[in-house]
DOTIGU-693003 format. One record per residue: residue number from 0; z, y, x of N, C-alpha, C, O in turn; residue in three letters. Coordinates in Angstrom, 1 decimal. Each point is the difference from the previous one (the first is absolute). Layout:
<rs>
<r NUM <Z Y X> <Z Y X> <Z Y X> <Z Y X> 'ALA'> ...
</rs>
This chain:
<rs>
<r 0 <103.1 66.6 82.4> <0.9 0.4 -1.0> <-0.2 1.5 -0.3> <0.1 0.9 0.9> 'UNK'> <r 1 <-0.5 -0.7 -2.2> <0.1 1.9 -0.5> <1.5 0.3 0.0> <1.1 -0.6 -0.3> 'UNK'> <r 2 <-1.5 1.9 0.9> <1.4 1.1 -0.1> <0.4 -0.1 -1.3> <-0.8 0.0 -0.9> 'UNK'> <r 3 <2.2 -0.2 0.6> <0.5 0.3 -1.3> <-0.5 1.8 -0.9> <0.1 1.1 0.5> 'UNK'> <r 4 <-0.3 -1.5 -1.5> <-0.3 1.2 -0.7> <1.1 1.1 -0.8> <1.2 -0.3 0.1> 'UNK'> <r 5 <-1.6 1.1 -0.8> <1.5 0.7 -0.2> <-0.4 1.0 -1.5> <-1.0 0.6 -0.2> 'UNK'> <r 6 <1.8 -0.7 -0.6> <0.0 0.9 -1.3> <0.7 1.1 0.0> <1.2 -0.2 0.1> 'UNK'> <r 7 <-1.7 2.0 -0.4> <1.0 1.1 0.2> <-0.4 0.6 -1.4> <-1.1 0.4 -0.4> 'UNK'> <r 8 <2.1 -0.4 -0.1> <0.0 0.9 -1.7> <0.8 1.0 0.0> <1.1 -0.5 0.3> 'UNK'> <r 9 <-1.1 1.7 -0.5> <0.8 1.2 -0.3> <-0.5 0.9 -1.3> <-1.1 0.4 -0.4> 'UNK'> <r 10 <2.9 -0.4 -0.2> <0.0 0.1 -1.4> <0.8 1.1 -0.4> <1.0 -0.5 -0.4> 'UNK'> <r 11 <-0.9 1.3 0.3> <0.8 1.2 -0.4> <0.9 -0.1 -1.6> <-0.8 0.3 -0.9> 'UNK'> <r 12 <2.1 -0.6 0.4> <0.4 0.1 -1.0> <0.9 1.1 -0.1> <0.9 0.4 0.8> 'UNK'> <r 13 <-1.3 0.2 -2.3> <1.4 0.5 -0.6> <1.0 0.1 -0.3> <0.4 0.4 -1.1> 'UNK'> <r 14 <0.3 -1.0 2.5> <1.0 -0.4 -0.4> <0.8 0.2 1.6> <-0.5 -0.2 1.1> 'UNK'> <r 15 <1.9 0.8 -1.4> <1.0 0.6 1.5> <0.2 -1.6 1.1> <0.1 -1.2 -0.2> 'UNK'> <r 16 <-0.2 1.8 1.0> <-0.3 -1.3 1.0> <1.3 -0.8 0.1> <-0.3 -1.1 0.5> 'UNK'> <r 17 <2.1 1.2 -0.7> <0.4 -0.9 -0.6> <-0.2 -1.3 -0.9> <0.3 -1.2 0.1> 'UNK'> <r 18 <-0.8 2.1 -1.1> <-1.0 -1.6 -1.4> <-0.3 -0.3 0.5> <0.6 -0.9 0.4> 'UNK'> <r 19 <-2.1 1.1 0.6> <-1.1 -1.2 0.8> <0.6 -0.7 0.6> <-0.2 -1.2 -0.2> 'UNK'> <r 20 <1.1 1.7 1.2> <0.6 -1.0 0.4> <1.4 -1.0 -0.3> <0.4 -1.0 0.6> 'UNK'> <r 21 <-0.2 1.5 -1.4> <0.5 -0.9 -0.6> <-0.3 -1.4 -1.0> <0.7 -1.0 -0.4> 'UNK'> <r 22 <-2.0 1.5 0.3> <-0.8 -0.8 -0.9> <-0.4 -1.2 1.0> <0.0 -1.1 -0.6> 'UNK'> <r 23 <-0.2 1.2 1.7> <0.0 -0.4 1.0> <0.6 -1.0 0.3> <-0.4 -1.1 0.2> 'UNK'> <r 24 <2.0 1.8 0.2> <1.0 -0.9 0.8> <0.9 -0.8 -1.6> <0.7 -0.9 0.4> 'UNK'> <r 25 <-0.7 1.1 -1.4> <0.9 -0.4 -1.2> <-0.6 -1.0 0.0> <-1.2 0.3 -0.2> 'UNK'> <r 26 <1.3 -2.0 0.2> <-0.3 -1.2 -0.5> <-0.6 0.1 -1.7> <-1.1 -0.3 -0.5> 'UNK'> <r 27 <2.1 0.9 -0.2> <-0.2 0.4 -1.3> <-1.2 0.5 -0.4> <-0.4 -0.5 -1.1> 'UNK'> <r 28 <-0.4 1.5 1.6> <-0.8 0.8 -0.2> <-1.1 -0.6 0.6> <-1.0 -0.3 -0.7> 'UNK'> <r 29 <0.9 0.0 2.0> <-1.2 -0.5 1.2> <-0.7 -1.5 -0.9> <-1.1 -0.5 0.3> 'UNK'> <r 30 <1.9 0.1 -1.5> <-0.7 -1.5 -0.6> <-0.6 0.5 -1.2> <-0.7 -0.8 -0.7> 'UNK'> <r 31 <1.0 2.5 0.3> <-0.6 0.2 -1.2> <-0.8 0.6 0.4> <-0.5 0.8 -0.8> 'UNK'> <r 32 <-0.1 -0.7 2.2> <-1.5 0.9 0.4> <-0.7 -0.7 1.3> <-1.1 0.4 0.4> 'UNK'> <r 33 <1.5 -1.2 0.1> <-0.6 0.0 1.7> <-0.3 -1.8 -0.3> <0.6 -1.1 0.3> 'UNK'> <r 34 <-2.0 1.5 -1.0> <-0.7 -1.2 -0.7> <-1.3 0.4 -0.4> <0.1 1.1 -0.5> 'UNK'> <r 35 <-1.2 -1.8 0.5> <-1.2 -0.2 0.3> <-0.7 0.3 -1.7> <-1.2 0.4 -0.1> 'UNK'> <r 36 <2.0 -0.7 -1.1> <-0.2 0.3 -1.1> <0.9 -0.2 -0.9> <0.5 -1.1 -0.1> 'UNK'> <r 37 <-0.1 2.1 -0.8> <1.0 0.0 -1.0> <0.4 -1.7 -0.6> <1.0 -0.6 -0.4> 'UNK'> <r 38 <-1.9 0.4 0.5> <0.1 -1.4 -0.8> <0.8 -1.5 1.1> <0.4 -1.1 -0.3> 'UNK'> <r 39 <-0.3 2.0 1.6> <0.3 -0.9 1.0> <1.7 -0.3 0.0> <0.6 0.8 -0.7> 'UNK'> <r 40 <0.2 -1.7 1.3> <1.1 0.0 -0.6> <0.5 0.0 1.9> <-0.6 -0.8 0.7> 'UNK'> <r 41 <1.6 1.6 -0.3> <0.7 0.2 1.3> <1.1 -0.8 -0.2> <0.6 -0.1 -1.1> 'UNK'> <r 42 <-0.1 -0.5 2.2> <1.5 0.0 0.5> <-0.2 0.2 1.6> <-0.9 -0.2 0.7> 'UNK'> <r 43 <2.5 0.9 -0.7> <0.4 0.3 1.7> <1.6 -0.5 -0.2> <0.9 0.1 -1.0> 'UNK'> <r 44 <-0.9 -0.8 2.4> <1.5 -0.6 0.4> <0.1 0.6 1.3> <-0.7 -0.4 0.9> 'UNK'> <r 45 <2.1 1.8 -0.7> <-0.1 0.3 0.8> <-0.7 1.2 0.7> <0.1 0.5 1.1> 'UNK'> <r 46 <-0.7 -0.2 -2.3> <-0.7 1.5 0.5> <1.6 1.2 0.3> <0.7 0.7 -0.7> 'UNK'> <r 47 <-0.8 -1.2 1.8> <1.2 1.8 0.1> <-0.9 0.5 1.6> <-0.3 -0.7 0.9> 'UNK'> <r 48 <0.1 1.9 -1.1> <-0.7 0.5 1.0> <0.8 0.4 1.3> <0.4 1.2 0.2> 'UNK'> <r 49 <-0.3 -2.2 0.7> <0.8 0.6 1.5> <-0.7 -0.8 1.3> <-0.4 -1.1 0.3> 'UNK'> <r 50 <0.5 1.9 0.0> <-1.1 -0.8 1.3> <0.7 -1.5 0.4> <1.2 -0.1 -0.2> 'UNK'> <r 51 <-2.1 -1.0 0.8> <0.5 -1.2 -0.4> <0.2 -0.7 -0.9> <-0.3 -1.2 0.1> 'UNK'> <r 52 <0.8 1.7 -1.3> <0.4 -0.9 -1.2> <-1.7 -0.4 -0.6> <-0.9 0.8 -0.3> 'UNK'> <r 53 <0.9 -2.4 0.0> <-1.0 -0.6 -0.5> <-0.2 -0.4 -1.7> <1.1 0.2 -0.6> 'UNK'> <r 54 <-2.1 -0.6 -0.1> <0.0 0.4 -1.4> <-1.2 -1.5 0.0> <-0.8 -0.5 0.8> 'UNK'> <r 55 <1.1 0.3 -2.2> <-0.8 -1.2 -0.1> <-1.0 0.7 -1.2> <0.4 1.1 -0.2> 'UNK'> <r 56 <-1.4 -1.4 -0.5> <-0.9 0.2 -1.2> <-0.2 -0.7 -0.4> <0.2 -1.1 0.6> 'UNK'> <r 57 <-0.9 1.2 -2.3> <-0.4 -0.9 -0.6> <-0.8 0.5 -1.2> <0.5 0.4 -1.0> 'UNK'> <r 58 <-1.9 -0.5 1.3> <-1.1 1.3 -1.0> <-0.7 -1.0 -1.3> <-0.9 -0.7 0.4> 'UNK'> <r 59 <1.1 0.6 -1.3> <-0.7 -0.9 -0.8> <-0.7 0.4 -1.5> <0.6 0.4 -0.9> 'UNK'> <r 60 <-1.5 -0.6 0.9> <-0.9 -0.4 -1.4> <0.6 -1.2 -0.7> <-0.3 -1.2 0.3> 'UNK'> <r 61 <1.1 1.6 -1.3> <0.5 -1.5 -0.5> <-1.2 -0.5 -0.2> <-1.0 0.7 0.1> 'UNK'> <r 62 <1.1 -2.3 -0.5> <-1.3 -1.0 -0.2> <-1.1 0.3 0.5> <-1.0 -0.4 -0.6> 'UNK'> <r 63 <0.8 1.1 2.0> <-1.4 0.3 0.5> <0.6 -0.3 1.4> <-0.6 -0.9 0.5> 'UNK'> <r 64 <1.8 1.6 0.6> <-0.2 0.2 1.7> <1.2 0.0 -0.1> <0.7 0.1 -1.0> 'UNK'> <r 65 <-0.1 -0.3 2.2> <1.3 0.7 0.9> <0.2 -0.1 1.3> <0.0 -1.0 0.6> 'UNK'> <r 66 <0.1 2.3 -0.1> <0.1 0.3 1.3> <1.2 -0.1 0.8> <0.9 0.6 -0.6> 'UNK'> <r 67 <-0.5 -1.2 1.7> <1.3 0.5 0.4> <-0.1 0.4 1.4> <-0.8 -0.4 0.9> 'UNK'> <r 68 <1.7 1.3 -0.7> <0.1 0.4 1.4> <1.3 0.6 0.6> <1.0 0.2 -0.7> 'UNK'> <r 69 <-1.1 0.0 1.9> <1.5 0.2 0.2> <-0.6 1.2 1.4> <-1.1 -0.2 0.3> 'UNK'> <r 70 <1.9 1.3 0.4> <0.0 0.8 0.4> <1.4 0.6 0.8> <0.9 -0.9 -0.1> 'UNK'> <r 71 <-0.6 2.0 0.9> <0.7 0.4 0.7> <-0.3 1.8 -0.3> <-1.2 0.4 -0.2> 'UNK'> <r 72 <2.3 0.3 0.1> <-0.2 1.4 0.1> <0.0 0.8 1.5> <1.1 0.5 0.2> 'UNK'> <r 73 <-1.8 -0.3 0.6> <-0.2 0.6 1.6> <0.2 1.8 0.0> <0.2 0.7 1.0> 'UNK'> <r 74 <-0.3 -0.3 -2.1> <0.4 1.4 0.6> <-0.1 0.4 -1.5> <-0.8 -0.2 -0.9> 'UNK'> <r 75 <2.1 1.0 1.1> <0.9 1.1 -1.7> <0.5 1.0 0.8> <0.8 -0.2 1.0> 'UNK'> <r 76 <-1.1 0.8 -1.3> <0.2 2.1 0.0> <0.2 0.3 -1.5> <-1.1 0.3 -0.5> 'UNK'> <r 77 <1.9 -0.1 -0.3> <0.2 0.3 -1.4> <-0.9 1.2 -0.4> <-0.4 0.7 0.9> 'UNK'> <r 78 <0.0 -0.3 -2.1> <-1.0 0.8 -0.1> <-1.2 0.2 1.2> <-0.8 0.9 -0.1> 'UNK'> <r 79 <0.8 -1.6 1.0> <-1.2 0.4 1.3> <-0.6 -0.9 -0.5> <-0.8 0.0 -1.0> 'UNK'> <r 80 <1.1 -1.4 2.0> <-0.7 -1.0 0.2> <0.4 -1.7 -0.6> <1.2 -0.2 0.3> 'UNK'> <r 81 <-1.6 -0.6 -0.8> <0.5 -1.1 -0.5> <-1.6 -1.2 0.7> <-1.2 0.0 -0.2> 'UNK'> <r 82 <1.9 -0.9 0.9> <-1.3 -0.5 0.6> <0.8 -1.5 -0.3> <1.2 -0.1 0.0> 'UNK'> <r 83 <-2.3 -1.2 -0.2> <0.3 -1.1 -0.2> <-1.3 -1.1 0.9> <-1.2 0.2 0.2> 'UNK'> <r 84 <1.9 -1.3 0.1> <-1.5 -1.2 0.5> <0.8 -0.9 -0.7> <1.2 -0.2 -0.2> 'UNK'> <r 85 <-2.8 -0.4 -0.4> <0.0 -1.4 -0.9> <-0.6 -0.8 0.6> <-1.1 0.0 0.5> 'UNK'> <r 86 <2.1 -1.0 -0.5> <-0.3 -1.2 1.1> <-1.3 -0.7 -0.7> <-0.3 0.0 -1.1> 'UNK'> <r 87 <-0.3 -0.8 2.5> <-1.3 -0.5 -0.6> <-0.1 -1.1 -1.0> <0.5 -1.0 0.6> 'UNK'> <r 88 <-0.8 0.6 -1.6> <-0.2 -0.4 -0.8> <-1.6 -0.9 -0.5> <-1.0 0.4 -0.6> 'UNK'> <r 89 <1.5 -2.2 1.3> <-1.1 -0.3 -0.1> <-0.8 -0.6 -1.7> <-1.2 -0.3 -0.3> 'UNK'> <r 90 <2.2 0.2 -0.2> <-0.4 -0.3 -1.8> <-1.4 1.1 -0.4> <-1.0 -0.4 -0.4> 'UNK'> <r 91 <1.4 1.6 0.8> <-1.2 1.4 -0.1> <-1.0 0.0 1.3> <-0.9 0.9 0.1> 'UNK'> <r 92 <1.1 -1.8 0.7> <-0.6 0.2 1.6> <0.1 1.1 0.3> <-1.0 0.5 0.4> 'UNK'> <r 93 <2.1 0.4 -0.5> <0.3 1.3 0.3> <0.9 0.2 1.6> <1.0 -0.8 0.2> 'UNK'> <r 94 <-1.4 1.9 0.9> <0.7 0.0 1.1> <1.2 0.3 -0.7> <0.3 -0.3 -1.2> 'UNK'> <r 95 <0.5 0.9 2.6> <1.2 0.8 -0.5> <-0.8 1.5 -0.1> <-1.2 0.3 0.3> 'UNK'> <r 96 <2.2 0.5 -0.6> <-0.6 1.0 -0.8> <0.8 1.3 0.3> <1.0 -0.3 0.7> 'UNK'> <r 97 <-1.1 1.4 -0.9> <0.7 1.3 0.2> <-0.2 1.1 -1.0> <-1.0 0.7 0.1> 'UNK'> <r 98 <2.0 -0.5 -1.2> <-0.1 1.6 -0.6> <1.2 0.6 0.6> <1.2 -0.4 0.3> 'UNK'> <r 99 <-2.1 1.5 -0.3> <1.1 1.4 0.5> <-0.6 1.2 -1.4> <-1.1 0.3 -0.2> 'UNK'> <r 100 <2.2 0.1 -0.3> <0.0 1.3 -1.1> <0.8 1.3 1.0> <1.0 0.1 0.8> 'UNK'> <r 101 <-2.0 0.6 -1.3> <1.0 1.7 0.9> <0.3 0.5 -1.0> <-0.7 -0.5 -0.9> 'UNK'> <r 102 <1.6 1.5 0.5> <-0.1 0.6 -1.2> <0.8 1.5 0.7> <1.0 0.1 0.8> 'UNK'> <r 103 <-2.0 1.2 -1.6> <0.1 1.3 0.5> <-0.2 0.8 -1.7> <-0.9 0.1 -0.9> 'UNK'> <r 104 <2.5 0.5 1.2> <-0.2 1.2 -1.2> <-1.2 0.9 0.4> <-0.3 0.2 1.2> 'UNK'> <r 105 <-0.4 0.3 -2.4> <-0.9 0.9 -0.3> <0.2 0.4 -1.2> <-0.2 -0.6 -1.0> 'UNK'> <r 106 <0.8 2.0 1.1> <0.0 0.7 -1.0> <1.2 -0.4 -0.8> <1.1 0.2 0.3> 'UNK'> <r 107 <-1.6 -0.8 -1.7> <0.3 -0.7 -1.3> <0.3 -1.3 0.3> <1.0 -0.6 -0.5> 'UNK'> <r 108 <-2.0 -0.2 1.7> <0.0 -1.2 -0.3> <0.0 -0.5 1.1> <0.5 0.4 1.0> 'UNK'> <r 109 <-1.2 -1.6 -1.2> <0.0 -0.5 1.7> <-1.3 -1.0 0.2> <-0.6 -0.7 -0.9> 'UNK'> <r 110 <0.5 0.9 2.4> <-1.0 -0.7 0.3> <0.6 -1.3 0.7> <0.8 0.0 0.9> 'UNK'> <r 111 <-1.5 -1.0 -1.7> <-0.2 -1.4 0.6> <-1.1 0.0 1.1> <-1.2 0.5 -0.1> 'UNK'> <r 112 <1.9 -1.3 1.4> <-1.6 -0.6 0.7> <0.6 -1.5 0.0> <1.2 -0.3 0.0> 'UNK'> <r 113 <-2.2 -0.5 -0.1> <0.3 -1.6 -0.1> <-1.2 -0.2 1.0> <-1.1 0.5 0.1> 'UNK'> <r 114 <1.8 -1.6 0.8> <-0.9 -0.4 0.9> <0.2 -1.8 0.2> <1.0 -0.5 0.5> 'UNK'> <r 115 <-1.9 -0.1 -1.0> <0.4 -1.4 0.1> <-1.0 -0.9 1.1> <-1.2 -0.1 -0.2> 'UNK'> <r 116 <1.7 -0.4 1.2> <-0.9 -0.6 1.1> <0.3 -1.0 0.4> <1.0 -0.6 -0.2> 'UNK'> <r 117 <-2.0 0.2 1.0> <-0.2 -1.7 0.1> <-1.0 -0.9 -0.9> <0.0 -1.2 -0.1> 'UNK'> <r 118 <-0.8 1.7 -0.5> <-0.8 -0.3 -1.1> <-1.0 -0.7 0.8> <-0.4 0.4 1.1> 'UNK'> <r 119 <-0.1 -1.8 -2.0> <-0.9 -0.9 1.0> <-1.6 0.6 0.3> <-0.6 0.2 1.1> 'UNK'> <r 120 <0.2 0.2 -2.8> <-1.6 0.2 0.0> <0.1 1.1 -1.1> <1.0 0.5 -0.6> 'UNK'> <r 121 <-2.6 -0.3 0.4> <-0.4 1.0 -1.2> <0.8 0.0 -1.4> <0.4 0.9 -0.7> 'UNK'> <r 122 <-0.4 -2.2 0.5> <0.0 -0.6 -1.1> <1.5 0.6 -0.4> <0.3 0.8 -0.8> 'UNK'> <r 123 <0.7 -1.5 1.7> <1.6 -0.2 -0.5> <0.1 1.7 0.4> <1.1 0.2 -0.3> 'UNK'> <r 124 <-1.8 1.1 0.8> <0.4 1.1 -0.1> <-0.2 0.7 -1.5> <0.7 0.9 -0.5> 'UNK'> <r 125 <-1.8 -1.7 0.0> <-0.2 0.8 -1.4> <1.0 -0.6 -1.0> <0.6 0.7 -0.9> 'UNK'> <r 126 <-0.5 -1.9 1.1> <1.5 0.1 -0.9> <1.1 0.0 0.4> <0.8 0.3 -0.8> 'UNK'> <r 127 <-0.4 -0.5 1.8> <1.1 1.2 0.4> <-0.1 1.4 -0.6> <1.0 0.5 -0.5> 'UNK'> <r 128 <-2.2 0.1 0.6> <0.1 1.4 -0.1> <0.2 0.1 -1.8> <0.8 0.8 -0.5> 'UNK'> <r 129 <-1.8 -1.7 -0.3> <0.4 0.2 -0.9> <1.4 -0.8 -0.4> <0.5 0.5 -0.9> 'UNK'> <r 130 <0.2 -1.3 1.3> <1.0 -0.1 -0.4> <1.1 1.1 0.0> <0.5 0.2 -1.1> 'UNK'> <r 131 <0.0 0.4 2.0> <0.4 0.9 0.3> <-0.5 1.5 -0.8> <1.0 0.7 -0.4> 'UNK'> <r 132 <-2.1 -0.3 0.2> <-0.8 0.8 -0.7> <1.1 -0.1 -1.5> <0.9 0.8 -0.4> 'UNK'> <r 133 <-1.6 -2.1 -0.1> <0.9 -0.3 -1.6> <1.5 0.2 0.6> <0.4 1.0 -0.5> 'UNK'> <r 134 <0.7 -1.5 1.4> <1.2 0.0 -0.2> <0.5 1.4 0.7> <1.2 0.1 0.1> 'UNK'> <r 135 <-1.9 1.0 0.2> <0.2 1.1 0.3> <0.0 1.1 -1.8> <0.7 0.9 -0.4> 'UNK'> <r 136 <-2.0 -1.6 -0.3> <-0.1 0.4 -0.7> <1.4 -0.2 -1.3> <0.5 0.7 -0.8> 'UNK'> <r 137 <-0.5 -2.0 1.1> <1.6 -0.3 -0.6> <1.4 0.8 -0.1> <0.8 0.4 -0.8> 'UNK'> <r 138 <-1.2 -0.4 2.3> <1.8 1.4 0.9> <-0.8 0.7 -0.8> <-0.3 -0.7 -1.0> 'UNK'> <r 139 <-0.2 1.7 1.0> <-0.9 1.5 -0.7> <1.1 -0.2 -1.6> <1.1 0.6 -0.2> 'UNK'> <r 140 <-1.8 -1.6 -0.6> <0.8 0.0 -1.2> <1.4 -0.4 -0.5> <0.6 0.1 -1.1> 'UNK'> <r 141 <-0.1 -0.7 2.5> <1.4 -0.1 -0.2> <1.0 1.4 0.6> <1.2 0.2 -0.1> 'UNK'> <r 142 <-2.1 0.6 0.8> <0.2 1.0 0.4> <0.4 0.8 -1.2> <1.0 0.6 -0.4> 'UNK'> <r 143 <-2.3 -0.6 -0.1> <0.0 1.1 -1.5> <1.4 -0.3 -0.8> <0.8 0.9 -0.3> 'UNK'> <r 144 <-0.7 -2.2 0.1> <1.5 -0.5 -1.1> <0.7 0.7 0.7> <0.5 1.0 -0.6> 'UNK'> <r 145 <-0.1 -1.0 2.0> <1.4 0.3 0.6> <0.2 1.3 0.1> <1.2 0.4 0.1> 'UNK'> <r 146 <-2.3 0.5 -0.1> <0.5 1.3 0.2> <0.9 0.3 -1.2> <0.5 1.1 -0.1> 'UNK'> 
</rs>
């Protein structure tokens, strides 16, 4: 069996590190960005961020996919740290899984580190990484509206 693999992205926005994080922990906001492509359609039941409390998903391409998954929050530090594991998921042949986001004022803005692990092979890290890529890029512009 290969070691699970792991995706690290760090993103700097202009934006005070309350908004990021809150973009974050708000159900509201987390379905209009933390998605794979604009065109993709989120639900969360349950997203409230406290250690313990569990959250179900549900990511879809109308008339093309849908994904579902369900998860547990393992460690919230408010503005620090927000970490989550997604249980394994055999419909995707996916393990269980781990993101952890840090988030550190700099300056103006703040830096994101995103670290997502448990990744099977090469393959599911590049889209991982681009998924994430595009739904970081998402936060970025819902960032802009909110300031």
């Amino acid at each position: 069996m290969t070691k699970p693999l792991s995706v690290t992205i760090t993103r700097t926005f202009k934006a005070p590190i309350d908004l990021v994080y809150q973009a974050w922990v708000d159900p509201q906001q987390v379905v209009r960005w933390m998605k794979c492509d604009p065109g993709v359609e989120l639900a969360y039941e349950g997203w409230s961020p406290a250690v313990g409390t569990t959250f179900t998903s549900v990511m879809a391409k109308p008339g093309e996919w849908e994904v579902r998954g369900t998860g547990r929050f393992v460690e919230v530090e408010p503005q620090r740290v927000l970490a989550y594991v997604t249980d394994a998921n055999p419909q995707m042949q996916m393990p269980e899984m781990q993101v952890r986001v840090e988030f550190e004022a700099t300056g103006d803005g703040t830096t994101l580190t995103l670290t997502h692990t448990g990744l099977p092979n090469d393959d599911m890290c590049g889209i991982v990484k681009g998924g994430w890529t595009n739904g970081l890029q998402q936060l970025e512009e819902l960032l802009a509206v909110s300031r």
